[in-house]
DRENTORKOL-3810 file (N, C-alpha, C; in nm, 4 decimals):
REM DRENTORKOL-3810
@n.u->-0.2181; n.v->-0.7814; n.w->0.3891; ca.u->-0.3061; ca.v->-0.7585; ca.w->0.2715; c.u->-0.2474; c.v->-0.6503; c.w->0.1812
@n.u->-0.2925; n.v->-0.6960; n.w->0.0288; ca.u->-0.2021; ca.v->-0.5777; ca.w->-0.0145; c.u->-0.3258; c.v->-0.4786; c.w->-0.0961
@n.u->-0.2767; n.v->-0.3946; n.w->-0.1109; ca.u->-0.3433; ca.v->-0.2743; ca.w->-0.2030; c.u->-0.4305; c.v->-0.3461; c.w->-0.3657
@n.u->-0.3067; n.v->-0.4190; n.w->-0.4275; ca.u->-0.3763; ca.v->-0.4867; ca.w->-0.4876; c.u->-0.4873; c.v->-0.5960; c.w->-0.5153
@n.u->-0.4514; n.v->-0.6774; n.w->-0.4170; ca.u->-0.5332; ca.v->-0.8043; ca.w->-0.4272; c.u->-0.7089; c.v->-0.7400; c.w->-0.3728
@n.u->-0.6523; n.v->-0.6205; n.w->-0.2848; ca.u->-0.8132; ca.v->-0.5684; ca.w->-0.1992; c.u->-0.8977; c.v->-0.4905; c.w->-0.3581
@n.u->-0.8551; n.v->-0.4812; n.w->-0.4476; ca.u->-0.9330; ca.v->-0.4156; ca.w->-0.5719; c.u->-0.9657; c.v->-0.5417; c.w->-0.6260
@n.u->-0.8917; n.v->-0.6625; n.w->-0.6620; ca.u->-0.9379; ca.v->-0.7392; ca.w->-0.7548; c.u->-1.0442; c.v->-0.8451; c.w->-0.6681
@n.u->-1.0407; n.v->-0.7866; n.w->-0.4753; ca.u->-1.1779; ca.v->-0.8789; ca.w->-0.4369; c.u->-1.2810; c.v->-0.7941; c.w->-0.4619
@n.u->-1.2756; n.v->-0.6803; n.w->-0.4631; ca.u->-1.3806; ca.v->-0.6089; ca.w->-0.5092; c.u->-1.4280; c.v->-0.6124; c.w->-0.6306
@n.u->-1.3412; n.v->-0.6402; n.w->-0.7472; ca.u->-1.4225; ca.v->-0.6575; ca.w->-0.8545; c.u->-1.4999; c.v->-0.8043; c.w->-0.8572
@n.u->-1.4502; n.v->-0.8974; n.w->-0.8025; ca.u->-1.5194; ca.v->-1.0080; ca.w->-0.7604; c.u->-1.6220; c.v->-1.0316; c.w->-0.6884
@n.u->-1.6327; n.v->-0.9628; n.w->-0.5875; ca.u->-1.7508; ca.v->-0.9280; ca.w->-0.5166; c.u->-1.8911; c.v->-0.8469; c.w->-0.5944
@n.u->-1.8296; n.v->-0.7527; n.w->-0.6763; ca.u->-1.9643; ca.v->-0.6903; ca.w->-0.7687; c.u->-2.0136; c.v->-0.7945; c.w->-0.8412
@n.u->-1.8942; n.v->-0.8803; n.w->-0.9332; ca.u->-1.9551; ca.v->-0.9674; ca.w->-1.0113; c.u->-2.0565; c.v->-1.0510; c.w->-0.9540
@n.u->-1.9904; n.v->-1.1143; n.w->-0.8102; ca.u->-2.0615; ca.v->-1.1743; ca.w->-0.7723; c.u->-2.1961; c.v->-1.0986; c.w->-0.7517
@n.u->-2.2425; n.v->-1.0087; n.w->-0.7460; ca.u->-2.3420; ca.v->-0.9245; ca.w->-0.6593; c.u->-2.4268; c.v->-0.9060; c.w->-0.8149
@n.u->-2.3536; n.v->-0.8740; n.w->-0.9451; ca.u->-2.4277; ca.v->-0.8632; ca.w->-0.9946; c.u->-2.5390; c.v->-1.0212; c.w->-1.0570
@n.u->-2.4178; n.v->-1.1221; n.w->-1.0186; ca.u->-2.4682; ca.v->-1.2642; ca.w->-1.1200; c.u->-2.5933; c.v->-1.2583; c.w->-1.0103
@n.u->-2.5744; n.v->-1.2526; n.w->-0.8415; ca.u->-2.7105; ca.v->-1.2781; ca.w->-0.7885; c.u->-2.8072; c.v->-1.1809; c.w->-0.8299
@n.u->-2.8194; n.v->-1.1121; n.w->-0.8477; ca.u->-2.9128; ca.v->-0.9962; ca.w->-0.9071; c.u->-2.9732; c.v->-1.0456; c.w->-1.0211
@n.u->-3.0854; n.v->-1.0917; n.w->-1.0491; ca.u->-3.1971; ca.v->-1.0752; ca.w->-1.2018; c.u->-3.1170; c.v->-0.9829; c.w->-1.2838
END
């Protein structure tokens, strides 16, 4: 795993977190 790819799942993961969120 690299340094990078682990930030851009995280920004993916908020998004995701925010689209489920009202």
């Amino acid at each position: 795993m690299k340094h990078g790819t682990n930030q851009q799942t995280l920004q993916t993961y908020l998004e995701w977190i925010l689209m489920a969120v009202p």
